[in-house]
Structure formats: C-alpha cells, structure tokens
N, C-alpha and C positions, 0 to 999 in steps of 0.2 A: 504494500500500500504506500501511497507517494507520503512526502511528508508535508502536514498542516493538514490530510482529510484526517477526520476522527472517527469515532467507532460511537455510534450513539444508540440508549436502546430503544425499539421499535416505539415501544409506548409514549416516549417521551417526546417523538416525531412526528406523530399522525393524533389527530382528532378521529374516533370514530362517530360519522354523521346518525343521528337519529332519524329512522326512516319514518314517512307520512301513512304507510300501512304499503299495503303488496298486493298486486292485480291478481288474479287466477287468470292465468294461459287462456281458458274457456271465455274470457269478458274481453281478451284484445281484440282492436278493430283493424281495418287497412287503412284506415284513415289516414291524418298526415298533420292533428293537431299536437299533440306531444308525445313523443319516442318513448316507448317501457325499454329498459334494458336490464336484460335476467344476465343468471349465470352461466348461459348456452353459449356457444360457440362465437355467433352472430352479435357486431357490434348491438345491433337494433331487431329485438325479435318481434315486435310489433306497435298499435298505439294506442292512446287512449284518449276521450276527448274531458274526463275528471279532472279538473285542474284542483282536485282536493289532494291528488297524488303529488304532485309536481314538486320535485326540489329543483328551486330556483336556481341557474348559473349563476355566482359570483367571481369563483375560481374555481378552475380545472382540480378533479378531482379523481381519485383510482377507484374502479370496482375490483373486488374480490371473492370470486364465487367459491363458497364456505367449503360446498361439498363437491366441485366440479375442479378446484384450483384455477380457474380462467380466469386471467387479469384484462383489463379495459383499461383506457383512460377516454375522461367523457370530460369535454367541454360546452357544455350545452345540457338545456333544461332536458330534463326529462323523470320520468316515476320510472317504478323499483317494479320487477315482476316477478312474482311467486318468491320461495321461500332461499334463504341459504345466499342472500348479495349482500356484502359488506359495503358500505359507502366509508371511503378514509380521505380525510383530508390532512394534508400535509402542512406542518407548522410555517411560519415566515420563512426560516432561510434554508427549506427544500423544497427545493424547483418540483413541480409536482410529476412532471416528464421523464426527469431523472429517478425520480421513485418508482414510476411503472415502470423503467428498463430496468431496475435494480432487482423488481419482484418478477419480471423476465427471464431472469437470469437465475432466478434459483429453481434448481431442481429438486420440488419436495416429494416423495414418495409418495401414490398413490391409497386411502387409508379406504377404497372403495367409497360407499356415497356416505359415510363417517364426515365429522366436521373436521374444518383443516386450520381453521383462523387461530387455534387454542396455538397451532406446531409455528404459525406463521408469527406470532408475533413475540416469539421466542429467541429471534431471527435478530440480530442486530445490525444498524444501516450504516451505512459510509456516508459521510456530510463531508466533502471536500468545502472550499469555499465557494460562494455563489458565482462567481467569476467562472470557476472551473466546471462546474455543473454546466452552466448553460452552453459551455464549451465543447461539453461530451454529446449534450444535447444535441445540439449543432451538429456535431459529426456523424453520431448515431442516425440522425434523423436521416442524410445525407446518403448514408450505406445500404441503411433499407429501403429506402424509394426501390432500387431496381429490387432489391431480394422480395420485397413486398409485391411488388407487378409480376414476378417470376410466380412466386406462390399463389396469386389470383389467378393466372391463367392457368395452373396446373387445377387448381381446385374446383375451376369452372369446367372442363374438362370432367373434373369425375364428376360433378353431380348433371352435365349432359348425359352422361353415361346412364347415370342415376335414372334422369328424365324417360330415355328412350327404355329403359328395361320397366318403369312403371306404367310407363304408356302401355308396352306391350302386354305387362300383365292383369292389367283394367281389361286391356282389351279381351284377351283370353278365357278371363274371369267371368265377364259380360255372360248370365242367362241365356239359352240358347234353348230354341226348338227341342222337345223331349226331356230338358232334363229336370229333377224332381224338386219342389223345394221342402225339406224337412227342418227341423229346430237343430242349433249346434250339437245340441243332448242327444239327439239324437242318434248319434254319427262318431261323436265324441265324446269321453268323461273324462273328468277332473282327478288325476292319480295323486289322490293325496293321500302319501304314505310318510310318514313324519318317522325318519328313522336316520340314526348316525352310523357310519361304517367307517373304520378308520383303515378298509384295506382298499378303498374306494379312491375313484379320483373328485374332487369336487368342483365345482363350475357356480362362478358367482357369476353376478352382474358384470363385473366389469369384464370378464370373460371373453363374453359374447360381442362381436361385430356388430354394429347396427347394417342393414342393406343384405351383405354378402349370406348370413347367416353360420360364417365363421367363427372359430374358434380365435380371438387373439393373441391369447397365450396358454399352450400345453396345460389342461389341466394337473396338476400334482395329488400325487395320496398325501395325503394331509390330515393331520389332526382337526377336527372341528370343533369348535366348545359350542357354539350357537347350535340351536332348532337346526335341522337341515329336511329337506327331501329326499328320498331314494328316486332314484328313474331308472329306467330299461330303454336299453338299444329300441330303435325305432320309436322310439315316443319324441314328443315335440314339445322342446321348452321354450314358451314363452314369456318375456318380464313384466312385470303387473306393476311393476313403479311407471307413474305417469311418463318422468324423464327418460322412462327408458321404452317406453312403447314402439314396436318396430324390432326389440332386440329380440330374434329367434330361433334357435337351434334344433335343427334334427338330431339326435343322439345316434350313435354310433356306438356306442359302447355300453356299457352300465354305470352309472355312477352316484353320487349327491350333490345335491345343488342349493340354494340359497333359496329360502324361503321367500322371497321378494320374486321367484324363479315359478311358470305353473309348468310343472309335469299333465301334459296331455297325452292321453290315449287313444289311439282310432279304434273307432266298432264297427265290425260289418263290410261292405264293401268302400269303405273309407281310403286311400292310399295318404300314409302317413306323409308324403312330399307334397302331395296336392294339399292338406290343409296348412304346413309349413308356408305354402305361397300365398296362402289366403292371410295368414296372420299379415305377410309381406305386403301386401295391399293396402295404399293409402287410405283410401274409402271405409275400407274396415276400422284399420287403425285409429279413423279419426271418431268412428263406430265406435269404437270400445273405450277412447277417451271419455264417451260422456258419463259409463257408467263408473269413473275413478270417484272412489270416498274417502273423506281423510282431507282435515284442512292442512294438517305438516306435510304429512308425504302420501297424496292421494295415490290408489294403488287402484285396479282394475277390479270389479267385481266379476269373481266367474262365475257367480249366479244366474246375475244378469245375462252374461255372453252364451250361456247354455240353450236362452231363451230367443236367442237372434235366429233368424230365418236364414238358411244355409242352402242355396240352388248347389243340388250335387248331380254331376253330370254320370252315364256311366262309364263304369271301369276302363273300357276302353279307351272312351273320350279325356280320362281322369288322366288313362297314362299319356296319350298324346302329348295333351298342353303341361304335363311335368318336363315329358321328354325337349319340347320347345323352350318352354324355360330355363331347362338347365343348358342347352347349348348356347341361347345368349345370354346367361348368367356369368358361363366358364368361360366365355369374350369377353365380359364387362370386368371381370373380376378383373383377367391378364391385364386388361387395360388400367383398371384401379393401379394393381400393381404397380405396375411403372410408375403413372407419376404420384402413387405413395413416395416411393422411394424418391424421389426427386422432391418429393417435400418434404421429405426427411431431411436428405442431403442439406438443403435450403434450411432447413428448422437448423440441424450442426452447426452450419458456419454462422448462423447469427445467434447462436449459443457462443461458441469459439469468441467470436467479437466482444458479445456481451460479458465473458468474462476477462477478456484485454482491460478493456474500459475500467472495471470495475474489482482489478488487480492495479490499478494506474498507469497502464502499460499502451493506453491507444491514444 
C-alpha cells in the first residue's frame, strides 16, 4: 500500500441509508417515472410510479445486495426492490466511485442466499487522499469503457441466444390439435421425502444454472446439518425461491438437495424432459411467480402448481419436441460457452486491475 493511504474501518466510512420500505417484483411497472433497483444482476430491474419509495439523489451512493453480493453504484433517484439491498453512503472524504471499485475488487465467498453484509463490513477500506482517489477514479473509469463494451456485447449475445431458444420453446409448447389438457397432479407429484444421506451428493440452489439447466458446480458428498431432500435419477428439480425461478434440473443421478429445491416426479405417460422444459418456459414461470408466499423470501406454492392446467401432448409428440429442444439447447449452450468464457476472461483482467489500483500499484 503506497504511503499516506490509511486503512480505515468499514463502519466508520459508510452511512448505512434507511430504506423508504421495498416494492414486491409483482407491483413493478415499464413505466419510466422512477427506477427500482434490487439486488439482481441489472443496473434497473424495473419502475415505479410511488414517489413514497423514492430516495432522493443528493450524492452518489453504492448498492449492496445482502444475499446476491452485486454491487451498483447509483446516481440518481430511485426506490429499493424487494428484500436483501443495502443502501451505503460514503463519508466526506471517500469519493463514493472509488468505494464501488474497492467493493469490486473483493472476492467474498459465496454463503449461498445466507446474508453477506455481516462478512462485508468486517472488510476494512483504503482512504488514500482525495487527490489520489479521484485519480484512480479517473483511470479506472478510462480502462473499462472498452472492457465494459466488450462484456455488453458478449452478454447480448447470450441472452439473443437466450431469446431465440424461448421463442422456440413457447412455440413448441403452444397447445396443438389432439393433445389432452389435465391438472399438473395429475401427471406429476411432489417427492417430498425429507431425509439426510451423508453418502449422497447434495445440490443446492446455487448449484443449479438458470437457462441451460446445468449443473454449475460438481455436486460433492457432503455432510449436511440443515433439512434436506432425497431425489432419484430422472426426477426434476425445480427452485421454489422466487429469485430463483427458472433454476431447473433433471437429475441424473441420486442424490439430496436443498429444501428451497422441489423434487418432482413424473406419473404415467409423462417424459421427465418434457416437463423439465415446461418448468423452462417463460409463460409458466411467470405462472408460478404468482403463487410465491412469504413477505422475506416468497417461495412457490406446489399446491397451487399441482392445480395448473397442463396440455400434454402424446408420447410420441412428447419425445419429438424434447428431441428438438435439446439439439438447439446443445447449440445455445456451445454458444453460451464461448463467450462465458470470454467474460470471464474480461471479469480477470479487470479483477487483475482492480487489484493494481488498490495495492497502489496503477
């Protein structure tokens, strides 16, 4: 660290802002009177026209989503959406900009959707002097332009992919001449079997791929001290936390999984892939949002979903549009692939950077 930055701790840096209250996902509009910004990915996940939410812009200030780790910086008004965003504001003499690259730069361990803010602000900050800050600023800002336009066009890219594989699966999906409509129950039940296995591998939320319906990381046998699930090869897990709706896996194996996780079973002439792609389906997804209960962490009711109206085409037809799916699924993914990795690469080197800067070194 150069000499004159100091080491100051977290608390004694940041104002934590008192929020005006939190939208539910389910109340945002498209409108374009004031920006909500959650803990999701997306600077702006949607809007609101309540000007009872609204924290006023005075100064630029950092979001920090509790359970997601996503950091923001927001200059401009806007309300808070759903649960888990920290609003911090930084004292007089830290540039509020240099603070979001500083909380860029740390790599804090995943604690799955656990809170993160207790680990964060444990974390103690570098305060060069104001001179120097805006200096860094300056530079930083400078480096990511392109690294930044590099990673927008790679991410546009996947979620074109994204587009064209939802398209095709609406379309597929679509009711057709002959085929039957029965209740989800009827086709399907709820494998709730509440048991720990410690020869097992286990599969949480964070596990799970949203899209691809991949694995992200090798399940391990692991000890579990929490509730768990049992599941069996060919069942289909689906995540019943609102945030995670869309996350869904076909099992291949036997294993336990996270009680936030539903162990589905197909009945009957059901093919366990074909309702895997139904879960995939926008239109459902936003179907089974309605039935989330739970003002902290609204989760899916599978009561309700048991009761949804379910066109099942037959067996035949069932395996066709699997088989279609999955050959531009195993395109979209190769395609993902690539420029994952290329934003990966891109994520490194402006790690790499961020930690120059903030070594005293750039």
């Amino acid at each position: 660290m150069k000499e004159g930055w100091k080491m100051n701790p977290f608390t004694s840096c940041i104002l934590k802002v008192a929020k005006k209250g939190e939208i539910k996902s389910s109340e945002y509009n498209n409108g374009s009177k004031y920006p909500i910004v959650s803990q999701d990915n997306q600077l702006i996940c949607g809007y609101t026209d309540n000007f009872d939410y609204v924290y006023k812009f005075e100064k630029p200030v950092v979001i920090f989503g509790d359970h997601t780790r996503v950091v923001k910086y927001v200059d401009f008004d806007f309300a808070v959406g759903a649960d888990g965003v920290k609003i911090l504001k930084p004292i007089v003499d830290l540039n509020a900009r240099f603070f979001y690259f500083f909380l860029k730069s740390i790599d804090m361990t995943s604690k799955g959707y656990a809170r993160h803010f207790r680990f964060l602000k444990e974390i103690p900050i570098p305060v060069p002097p104001l001179p120097e800050q805006n200096r860094l600023v300056e530079k930083l800002d400078k480096l990511f332009f392109h690294l930044d336009a590099l990673q927008r066009n790679a991410q546009h890219a996947i979620d074109d992919a994204k587009e064209l594989f939802q398209s095709k699966l609406e379309q597929l999906m679509t009711p057709k001449e002959g085929w039957e409509v029965k209740k989800l129950g009827e086709v399907c039940e709820y494998y709730k079997v509440q048991e720990k296995h410690d020869d097992l591998p286990y599969i949480g939320m964070e596990n799970i791929g949203s899209f691809t319906g991949s694995l992200i990381d090798k399940p391990q046998m692991q000890e579990v001290v929490s509730s768990t699930f049992a599941f069996k090869k060919g069942q289909v897990l689906f995540g019943r936390l609102r945030p995670y709706l869309g996350k869904v896996f076909l099992a291949d194996f036997n294993g336990q999984c996270s009680t936030e996780i539903f162990p589905i079973q197909t009945k009957g002439d059901m093919l366990p892939k074909f309702l895997f792609y139904w879960f995939l389906n926008k239109d459902n997804i936003n179907r089974i949002n309605k039935t989330c209960r739970g003002a902290r962490m609204p989760r899916a009711n599978m009561n309700d979903l048991l009761l949804f109206d379910f066109p099942l085409p037959h067996l035949h037809e069932q395996n066709s549009i699997v088989s279609e799916l999955d050959s531009l699924s195993n395109q979209i993914k190769h395609l993902q692939s690539n420029f994952t990795r290329q934003l990966a690469s891109i994520e490194e080197l402006k790690q790499s950077i961020l930690h120059e800067a903030f070594e005293g070194n750039l």
